[in-house]
C-alpha positions as CSV (number, residue, x, y, z in Angstrom):
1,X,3.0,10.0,32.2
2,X,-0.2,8.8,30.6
3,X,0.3,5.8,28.4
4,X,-3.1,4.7,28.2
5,X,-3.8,6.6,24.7
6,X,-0.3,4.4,23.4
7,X,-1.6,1.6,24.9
8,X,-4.9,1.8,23.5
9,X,-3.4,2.7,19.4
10,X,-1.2,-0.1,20.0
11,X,-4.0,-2.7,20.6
12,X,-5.1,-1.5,17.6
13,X,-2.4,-2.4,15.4
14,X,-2.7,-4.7,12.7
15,X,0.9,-6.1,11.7
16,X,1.9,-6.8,8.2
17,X,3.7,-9.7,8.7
18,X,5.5,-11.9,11.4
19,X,8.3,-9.5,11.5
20,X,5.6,-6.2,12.3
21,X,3.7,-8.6,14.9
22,X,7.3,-8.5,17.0
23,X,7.9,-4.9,16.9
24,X,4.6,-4.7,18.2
25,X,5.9,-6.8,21.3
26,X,8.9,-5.2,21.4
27,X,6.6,-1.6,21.1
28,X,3.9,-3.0,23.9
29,X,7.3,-4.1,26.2
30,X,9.1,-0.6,26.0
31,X,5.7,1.1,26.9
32,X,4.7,-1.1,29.7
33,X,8.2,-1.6,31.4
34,X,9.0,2.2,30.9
35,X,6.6,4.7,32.4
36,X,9.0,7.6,31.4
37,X,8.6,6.3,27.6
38,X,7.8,9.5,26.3
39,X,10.8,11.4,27.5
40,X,13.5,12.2,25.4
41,X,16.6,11.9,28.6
42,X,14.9,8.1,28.7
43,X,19.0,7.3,28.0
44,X,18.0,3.5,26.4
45,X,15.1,4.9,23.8
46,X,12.2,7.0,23.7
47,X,9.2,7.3,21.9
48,X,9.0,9.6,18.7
49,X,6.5,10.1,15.8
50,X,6.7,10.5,12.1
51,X,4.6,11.4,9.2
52,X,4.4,9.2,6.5
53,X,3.2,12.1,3.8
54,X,1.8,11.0,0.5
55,X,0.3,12.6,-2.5
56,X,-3.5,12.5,-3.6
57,X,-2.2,9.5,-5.7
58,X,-0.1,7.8,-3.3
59,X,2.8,7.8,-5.8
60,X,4.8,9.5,-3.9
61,X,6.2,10.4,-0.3
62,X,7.8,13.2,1.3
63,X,11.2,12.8,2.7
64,X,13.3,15.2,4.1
65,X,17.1,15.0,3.9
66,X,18.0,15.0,7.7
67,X,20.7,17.3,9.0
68,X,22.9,15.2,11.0
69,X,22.3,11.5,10.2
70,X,22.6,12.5,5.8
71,X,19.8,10.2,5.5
72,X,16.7,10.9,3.4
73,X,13.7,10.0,5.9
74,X,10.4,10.9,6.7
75,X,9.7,13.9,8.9
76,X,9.2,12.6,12.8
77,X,10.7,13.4,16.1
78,X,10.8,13.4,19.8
79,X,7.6,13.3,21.5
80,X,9.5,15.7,24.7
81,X,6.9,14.3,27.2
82,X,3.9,14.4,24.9
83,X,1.8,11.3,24.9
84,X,-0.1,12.2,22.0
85,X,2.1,10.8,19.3
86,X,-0.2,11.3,16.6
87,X,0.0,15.5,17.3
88,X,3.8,14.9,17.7
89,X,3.5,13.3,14.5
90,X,1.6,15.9,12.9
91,X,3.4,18.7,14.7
92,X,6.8,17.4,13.4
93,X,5.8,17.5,10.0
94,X,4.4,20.5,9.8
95,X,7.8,21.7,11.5
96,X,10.1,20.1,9.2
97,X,8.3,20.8,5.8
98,X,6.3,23.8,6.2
99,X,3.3,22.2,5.0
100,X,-0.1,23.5,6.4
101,X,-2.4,21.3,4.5
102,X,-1.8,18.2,5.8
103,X,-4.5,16.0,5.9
104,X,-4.8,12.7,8.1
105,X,-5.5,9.2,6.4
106,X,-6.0,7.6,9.3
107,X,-6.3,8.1,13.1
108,X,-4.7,4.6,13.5
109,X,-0.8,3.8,13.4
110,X,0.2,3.3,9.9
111,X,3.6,1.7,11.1
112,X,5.7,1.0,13.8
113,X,9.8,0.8,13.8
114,X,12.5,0.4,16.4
115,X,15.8,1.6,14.9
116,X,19.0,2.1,16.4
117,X,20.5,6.2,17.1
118,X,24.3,6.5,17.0
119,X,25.9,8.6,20.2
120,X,26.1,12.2,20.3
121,X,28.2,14.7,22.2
122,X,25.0,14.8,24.6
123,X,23.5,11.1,24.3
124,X,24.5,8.0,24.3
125,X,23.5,5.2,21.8
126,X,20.3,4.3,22.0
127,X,17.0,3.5,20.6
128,X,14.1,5.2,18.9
129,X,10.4,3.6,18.7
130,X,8.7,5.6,15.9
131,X,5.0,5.3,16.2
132,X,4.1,6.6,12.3
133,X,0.5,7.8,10.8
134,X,-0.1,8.1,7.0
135,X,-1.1,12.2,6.1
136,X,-1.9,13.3,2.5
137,X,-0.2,16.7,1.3
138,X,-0.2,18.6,-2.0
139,X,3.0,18.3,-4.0
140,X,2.4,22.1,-5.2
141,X,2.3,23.1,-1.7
142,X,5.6,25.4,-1.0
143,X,8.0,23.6,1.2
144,X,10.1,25.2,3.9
145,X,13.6,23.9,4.9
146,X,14.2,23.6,8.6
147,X,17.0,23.6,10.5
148,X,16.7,19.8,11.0
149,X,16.7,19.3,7.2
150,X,19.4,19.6,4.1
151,X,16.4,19.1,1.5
152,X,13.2,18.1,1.0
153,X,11.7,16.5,-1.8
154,X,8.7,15.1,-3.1
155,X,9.8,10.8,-4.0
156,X,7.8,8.1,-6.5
157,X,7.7,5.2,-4.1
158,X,9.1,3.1,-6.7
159,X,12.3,5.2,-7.3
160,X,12.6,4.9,-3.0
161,X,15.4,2.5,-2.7
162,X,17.4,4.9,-4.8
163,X,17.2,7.5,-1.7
164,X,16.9,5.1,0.9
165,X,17.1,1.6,0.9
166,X,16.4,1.1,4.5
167,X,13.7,-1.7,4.9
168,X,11.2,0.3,7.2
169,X,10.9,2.9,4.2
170,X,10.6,0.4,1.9
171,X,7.9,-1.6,4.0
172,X,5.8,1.6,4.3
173,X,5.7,2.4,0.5
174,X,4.7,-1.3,0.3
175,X,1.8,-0.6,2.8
176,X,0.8,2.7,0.6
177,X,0.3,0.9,-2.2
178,X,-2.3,-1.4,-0.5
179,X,-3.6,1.5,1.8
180,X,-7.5,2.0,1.8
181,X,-7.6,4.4,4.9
């Protein structure tokens, strides 16, 4: 696999805080020590990507209501062997919300999160490092419901912690606000 693209968007990184700067290490560690990073049957983690989708205003996010886990989260998911996480990225939202006008903020990572996935009937426990980019969308856009999804719904960052309290969302509505692309 070629990691050299990861590599290269994670030298260019600029953590929030003390706590960002080690998921970078912990980001920079997975890739180097795991040349199979991309690839979902990687049994300890894998890389995936997500779309952090705001409005023109950057009041609000997109969040989809996800299937299995009954969590309201952004769209993302497995990069299958692709090393280009920002077209995962963009190729899982477009998946997962039907939108078609999604615009990129930003070439560069917006965020970066290691969380932990419960075990499935196919997979064990294990770990997802979600490499995220910031894309603008039209709230009057028509949605479409995927498989992957319960709902999806347009959310005022500030009402967030009412939908999801988790502090990765809530860090990333914090970065919005101070976002200038």
């Amino acid at each position: 696999m070629h990691r050299q693209e990861i590599f290269d968007l994670l030298s260019r990184y600029r953590p929030a805080d003390e706590q960002d700067r080690l998921t970078l290490r912990r980001f920079q560690t997975f890739v180097t020590d795991n040349p199979r990073c991309f690839e979902r049957s990687l049994l300890s983690g894998h890389l995936t990507g997500s779309a952090w989708i705001v409005d023109p205003r950057r009041s609000q996010t997109l969040l989809t209501l996800h299937h299995r886990l009954s969590r309201w989260l952004q769209p993302g998911g497995h990069a299958d062997g692709d090393p280009d996480m920002l077209a995962v990225a963009r190729r899982e939202a477009r998946e997962e919300t039907g939108l078609t006008g999604l615009r990129l903020l930003s070439p560069l990572i917006f965020d970066l999160d290691v969380h932990p996935i419960p075990a499935t009937p196919t997979a064990p426990p294990h770990f997802h490092y979600d490499v995220r980019f910031i894309f603008e969308a039209d709230p009057a856009e028509p949605l479409t419901i995927s498989r992957e999804s319960k709902e999806l719904g347009w959310v005022v960052l500030d009402a967030l912690p009412q939908y999801n309290p988790e502090p990765s969302l809530l860090r990333m509505a914090r970065k919005t606000k101070t976002f200038s692309g």
